[in-house]
ROSE-885744 format. One record per residue (C-alpha): residue number from 1; residue in one letter; x, y, z. Coordinates in steps of 0.5 Angstrom, whole numbers, plus 2048, in hexadecimal, padded with zeros to 3 digits. Layout:
<recs>
<NUM,A,<X,Y,Z>>
...
</recs>
This chain:
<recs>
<1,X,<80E,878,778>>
<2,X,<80B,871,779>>
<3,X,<80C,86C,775>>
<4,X,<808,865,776>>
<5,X,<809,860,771>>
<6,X,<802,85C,76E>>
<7,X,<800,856,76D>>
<8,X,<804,856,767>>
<9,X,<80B,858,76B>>
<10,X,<80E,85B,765>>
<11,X,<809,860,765>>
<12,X,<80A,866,76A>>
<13,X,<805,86A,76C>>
<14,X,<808,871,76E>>
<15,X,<804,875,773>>
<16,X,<807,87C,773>>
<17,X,<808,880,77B>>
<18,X,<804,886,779>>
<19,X,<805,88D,77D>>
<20,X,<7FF,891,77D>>
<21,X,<7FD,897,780>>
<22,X,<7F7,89C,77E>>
<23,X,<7FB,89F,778>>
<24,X,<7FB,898,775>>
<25,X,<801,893,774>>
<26,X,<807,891,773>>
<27,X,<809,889,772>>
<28,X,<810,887,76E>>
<29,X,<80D,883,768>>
<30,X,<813,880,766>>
<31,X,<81A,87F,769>>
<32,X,<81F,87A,765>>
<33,X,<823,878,76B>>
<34,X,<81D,876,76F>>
<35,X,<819,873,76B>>
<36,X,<81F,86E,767>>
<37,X,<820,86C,76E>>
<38,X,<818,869,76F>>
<39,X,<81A,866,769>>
<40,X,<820,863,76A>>
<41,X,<823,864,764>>
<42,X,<826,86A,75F>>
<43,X,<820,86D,75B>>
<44,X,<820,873,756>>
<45,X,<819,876,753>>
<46,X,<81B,878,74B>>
<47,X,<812,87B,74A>>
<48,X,<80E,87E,74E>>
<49,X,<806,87D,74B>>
<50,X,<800,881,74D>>
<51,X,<7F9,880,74C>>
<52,X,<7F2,883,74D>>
<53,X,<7EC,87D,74E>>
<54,X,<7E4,87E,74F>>
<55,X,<7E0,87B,753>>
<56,X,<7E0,873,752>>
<57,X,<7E6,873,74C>>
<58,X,<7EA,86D,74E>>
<59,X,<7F1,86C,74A>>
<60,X,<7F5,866,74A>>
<61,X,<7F7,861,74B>>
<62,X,<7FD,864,748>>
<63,X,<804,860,746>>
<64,X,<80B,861,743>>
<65,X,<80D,85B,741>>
<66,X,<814,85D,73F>>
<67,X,<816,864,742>>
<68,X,<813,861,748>>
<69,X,<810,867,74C>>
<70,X,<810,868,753>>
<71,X,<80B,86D,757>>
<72,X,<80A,871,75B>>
<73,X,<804,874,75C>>
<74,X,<800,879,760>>
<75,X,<7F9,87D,75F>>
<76,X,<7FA,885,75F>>
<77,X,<7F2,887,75F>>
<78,X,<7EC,881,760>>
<79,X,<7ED,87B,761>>
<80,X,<7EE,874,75D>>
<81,X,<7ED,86C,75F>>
<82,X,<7F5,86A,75D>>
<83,X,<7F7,862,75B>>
<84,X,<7FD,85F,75A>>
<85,X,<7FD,858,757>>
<86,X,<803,853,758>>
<87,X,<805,851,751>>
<88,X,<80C,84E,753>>
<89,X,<80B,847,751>>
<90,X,<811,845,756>>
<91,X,<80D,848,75B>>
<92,X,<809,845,761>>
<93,X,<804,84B,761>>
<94,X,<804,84B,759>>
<95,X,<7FD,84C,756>>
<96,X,<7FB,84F,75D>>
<97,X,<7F9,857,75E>>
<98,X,<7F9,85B,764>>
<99,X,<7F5,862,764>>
<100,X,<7F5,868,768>>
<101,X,<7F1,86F,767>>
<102,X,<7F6,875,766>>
<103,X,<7F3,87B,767>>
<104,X,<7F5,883,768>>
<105,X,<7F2,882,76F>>
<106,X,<7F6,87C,771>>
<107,X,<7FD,87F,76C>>
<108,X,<7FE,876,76C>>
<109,X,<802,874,766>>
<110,X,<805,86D,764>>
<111,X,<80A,86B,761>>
<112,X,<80A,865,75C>>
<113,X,<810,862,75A>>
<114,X,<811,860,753>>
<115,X,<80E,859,751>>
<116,X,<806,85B,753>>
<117,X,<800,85D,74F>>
<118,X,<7FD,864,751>>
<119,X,<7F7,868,751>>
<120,X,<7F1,86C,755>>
<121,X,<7EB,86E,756>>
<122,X,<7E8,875,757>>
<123,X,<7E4,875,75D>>
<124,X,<7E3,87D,75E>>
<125,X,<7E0,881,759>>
<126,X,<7E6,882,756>>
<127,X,<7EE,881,758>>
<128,X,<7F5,883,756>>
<129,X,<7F9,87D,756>>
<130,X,<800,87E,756>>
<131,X,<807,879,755>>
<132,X,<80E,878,754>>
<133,X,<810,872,750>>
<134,X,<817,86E,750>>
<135,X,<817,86E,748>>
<136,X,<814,871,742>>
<137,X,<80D,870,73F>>
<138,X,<80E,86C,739>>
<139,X,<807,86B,735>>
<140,X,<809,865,731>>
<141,X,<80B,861,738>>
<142,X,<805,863,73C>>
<143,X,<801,85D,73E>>
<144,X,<7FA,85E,742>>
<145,X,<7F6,859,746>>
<146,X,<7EE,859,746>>
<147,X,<7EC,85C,74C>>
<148,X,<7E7,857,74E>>
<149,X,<7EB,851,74D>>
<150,X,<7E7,84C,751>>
<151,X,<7EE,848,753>>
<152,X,<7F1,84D,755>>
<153,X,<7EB,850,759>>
<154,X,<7EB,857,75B>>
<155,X,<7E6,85B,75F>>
<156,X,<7E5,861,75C>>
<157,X,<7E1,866,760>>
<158,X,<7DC,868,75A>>
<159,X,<7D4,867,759>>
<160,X,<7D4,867,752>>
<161,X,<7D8,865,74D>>
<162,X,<7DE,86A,74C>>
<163,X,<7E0,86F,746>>
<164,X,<7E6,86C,743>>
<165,X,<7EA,86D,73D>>
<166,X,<7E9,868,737>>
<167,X,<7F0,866,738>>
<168,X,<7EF,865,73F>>
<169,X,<7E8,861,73E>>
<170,X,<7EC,85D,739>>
<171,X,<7F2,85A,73E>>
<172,X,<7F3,852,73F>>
<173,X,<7F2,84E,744>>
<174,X,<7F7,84B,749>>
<175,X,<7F7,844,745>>
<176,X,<7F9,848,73F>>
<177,X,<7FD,84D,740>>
<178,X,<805,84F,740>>
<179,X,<807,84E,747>>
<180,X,<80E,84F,74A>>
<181,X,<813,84A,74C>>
</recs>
């Protein structure tokens, strides 16, 4: 497994070792002590979510502003444009993002640690986007950065404006949102 640290050094993206032959493949997706040790502390996942995107759907920015979430993520079929933003205050990377294409070719994951906004574009026709998470979904905590934020600045891969919910097309903007210490 390669671990490479981001922009943002607490985001890791996880590159799996991949052994294939022409019956197909076989990677360890997950493996606790490996990946606690890229972390560099005790991390235990309490949900696993899964979900199913057409083409052009972006989801996010989404936060727990309490019963803070930490990620990990990875793309099973197709492929999405994934970004985490940097929303600890006491951060010197806070209001940064970093992104990185995950695909079901590339088998890539990220982990992004609690104290980050999330979200994703779909760049494939459609993509399967699975994730453990460190805490509970908990609706009334949920909070959501608006996607085209100008401070923050993400460059998302798309041509046209992207299909969202009404949730999503309705998040704040850095200056007004809830952020973390």
């Amino acid at each position: 497994m390669q671990i490479t640290r981001l922009a943002i050094p607490d985001v890791l993206r996880i590159e799996p070792r991949v052994f294939g032959d022409e019956r197909g493949f076989f990677f360890e997706s997950f493996r606790q002590d490996s990946f606690e040790d890229a972390v560099g502390r005790k991390v235990n996942f309490v949900q696993d979510n899964h979900s199913k995107s057409a083409h052009n759907v972006l989801r996010g920015l989404h936060y727990q502003l309490r019963q803070a979430q930490g990620k990990l993520v990875r793309v099973v079929t197709g492929s999405v444009f994934d970004v985490a933003v940097d929303l600890r205050r006491s951060s010197p990377t806070f209001g940064h993002w970093v992104g990185e294409v995950l695909s079901d070719e590339n088998k890539v994951q990220l982990w992004i640690p609690e104290g980050f906004a999330h979200g994703f574009v779909v760049l494939s026709e459609s993509a399967e986007f699975v994730y453990k998470t460190t805490d509970y979904y908990a609706p009334e905590q949920e909070r959501c950065l608006v996607w085209n934020d100008p401070t923050v600045g993400v460059i998302w891969p798309v041509r046209q404006p992207p299909t969202m919910s009404a949730k999503d097309r309705c998040g704040l903007l850095l200056e007004n949102a809830e952020t973390f210490a």
